[in-house]
N, C-alpha and C positions, 0 to 999 in steps of 0.2 A: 504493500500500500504506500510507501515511500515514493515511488515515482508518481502516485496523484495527488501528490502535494499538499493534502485535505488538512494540513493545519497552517496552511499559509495565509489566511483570510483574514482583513480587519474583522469579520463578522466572524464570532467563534459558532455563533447558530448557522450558518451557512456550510460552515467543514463539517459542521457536528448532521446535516441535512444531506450532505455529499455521501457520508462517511454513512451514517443510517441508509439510503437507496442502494451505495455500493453492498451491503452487507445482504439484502433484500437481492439483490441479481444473484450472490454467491449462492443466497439458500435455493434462490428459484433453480442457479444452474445444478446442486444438488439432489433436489428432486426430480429433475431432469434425466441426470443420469443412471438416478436410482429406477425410473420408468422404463430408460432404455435396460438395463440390467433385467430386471424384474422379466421384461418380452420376450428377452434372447431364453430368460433362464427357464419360464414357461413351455416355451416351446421346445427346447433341449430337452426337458425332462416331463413334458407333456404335462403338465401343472394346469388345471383349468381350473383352480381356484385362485392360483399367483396371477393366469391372468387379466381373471374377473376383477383383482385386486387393479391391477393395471388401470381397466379401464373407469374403475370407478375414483381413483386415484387425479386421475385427470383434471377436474377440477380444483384440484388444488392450485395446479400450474395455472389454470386462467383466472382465478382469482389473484394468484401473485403478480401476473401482469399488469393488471387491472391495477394496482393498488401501487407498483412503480409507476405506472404512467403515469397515473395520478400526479404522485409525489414528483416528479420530474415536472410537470403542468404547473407544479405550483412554483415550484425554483423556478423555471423560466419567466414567470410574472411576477413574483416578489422580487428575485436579486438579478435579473437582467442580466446573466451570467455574461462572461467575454472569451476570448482566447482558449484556452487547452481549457478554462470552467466550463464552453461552451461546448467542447469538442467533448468531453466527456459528460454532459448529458446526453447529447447526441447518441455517442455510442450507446451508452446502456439502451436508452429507446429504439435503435436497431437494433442490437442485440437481444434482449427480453420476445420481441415481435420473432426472431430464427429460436429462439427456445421456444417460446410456446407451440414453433408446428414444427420442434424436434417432439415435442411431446407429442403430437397431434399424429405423429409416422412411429412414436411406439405406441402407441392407440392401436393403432393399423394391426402392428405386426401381432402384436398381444391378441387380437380377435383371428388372427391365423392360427394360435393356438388353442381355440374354442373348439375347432374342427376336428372332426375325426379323419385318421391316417392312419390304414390298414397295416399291416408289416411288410408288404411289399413297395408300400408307398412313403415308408418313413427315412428311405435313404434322401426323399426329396427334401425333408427337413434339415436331414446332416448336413446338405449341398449350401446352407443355409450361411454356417458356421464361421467360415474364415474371414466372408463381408461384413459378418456383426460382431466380430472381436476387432476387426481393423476399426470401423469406423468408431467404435464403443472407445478405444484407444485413441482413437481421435478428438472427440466428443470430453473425454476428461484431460487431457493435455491441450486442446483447448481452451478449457473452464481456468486449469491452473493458469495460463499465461493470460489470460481477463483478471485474474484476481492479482495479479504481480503486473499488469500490463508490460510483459515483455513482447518487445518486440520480434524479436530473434527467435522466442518459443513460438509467437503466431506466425512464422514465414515457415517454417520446420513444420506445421502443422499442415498450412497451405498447400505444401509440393505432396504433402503423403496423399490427398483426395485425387492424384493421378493413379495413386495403386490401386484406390476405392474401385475408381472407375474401371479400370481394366479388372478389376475382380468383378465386376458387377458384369459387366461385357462377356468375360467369360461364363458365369454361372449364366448369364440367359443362353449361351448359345446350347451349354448342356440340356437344360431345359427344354430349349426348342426340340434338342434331340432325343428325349424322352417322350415329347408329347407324337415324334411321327413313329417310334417304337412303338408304344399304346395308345391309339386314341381314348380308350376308356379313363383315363389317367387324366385328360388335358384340364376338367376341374379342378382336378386339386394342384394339377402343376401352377394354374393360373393363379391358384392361392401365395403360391410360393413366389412364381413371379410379382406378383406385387408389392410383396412382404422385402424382397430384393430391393426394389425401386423406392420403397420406402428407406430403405440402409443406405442407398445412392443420394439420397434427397438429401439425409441427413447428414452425410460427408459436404456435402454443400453448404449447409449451412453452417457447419464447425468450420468453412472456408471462409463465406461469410462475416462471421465473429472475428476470425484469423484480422481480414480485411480491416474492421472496425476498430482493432487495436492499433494497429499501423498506421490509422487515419487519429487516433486520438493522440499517439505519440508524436509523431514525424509531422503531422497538418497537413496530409497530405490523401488525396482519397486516392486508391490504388485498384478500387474495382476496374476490371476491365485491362489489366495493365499486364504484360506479359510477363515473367516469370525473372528475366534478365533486369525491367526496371524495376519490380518490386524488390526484387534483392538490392538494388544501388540506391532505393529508397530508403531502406532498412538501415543498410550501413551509413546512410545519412552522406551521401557522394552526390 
């Protein structure tokens, strides 16, 4: 919390107002992750009670949104924030919006575990495993580098939703080839496929956040930026 400066204010209720919403993003991104956890762990171990938990869970996350915007609404009209006070409301208000529909895609995947999956159909689930431990890794080493706002950890975090993608790439094409082996299969393959695309979404958004910190530090927005300037952004070149 060092690098957001939160005790540098003539107004001590303003850092103490910074420092309260930052804390409120850490917990939202916490149960964040605990949701994604919770989908992967459901469906790995076929849990249709961890995933009912999931979905009723949910609500927690959109009332925590709800309740940072707010508090961000109101900084912005009482202390007319400026500079890097500005840039870091900013972020959190993008950021809290890419958490709430990372929750929204383990929703998703957690009702993929509702379903029933024969024994010849549950390799389709394993097929599952290796995109929701990358991006799950992504997803919390991104949370860390928002609550330190390192820069350097959100560009390391950025370049990994290239393996997202190519893992996501491949396990469709599997899929595909499972569904012209059995067509009797293509429902519940279709379940998995989307359960996937929801794990692609959410690499994206832990890209996202990546972005949001790099833009709170540096003052500089870098969506859209190719891989070569966002590193010479970072290093500050």
């Amino acid at each position: 919390m060092d690098k957001l400066n939160l005790g540098k204010h003539i107004s001590g209720k303003f850092s103490a107002e910074l420092s309260s919403v930052m804390s409120k993003v850490l917990a939202m991104g916490g149960l964040v992750e605990k949701q994604l956890t919770d989908a992967l762990m459901a469906i790995q171990l076929d849990d249709k009670e961890l995933a009912n938990r999931v979905l009723s869970n949910d609500v927690n996350i959109n009332e925590l949104e709800l309740d940072i915007d707010s508090a961000c609404t109101r900084i912005i009209a009482k202390r007319q924030p400026t500079a890097s006070d500005l840039r870091l409301v900013l972020a959190i208000l993008k950021a809290i919006s890419d958490l709430e529909r990372i929750g929204d895609e383990s929703e998703r995947i957690a009702r993929v575990a509702l379903k029933s999956f024969n024994k010849e159909q549950e390799h389709l689930l394993v097929s599952l495993e290796n995109l929701g431990q990358h991006v799950l890794t992504m997803l919390r080493q991104v949370l860390d580098a928002f609550a330190r706002m390192d820069e350097d950890a959100a560009f390391e975090v950025h370049q990994q939703d290239a393996t997202a993608d190519r893992q996501y790439e491949a396990l469709t094409r599997l899929l595909m080839t499972y569904m012209m082996e059995d067509s009797r299969s293509i429902p519940k393959i279709m379940d998995v496929m989307w359960s996937a695309r929801s794990l692609e979404r959410i690499g994206d958004r832990c890209q996202n956040i990546a972005e949001y910190i790099i833009y709170f530090v540096r003052g500089k927005d870098v969506r859209h930026a190719s891989p070569e300037l966002m590193k010479s952004t970072v290093q500050g070149r």
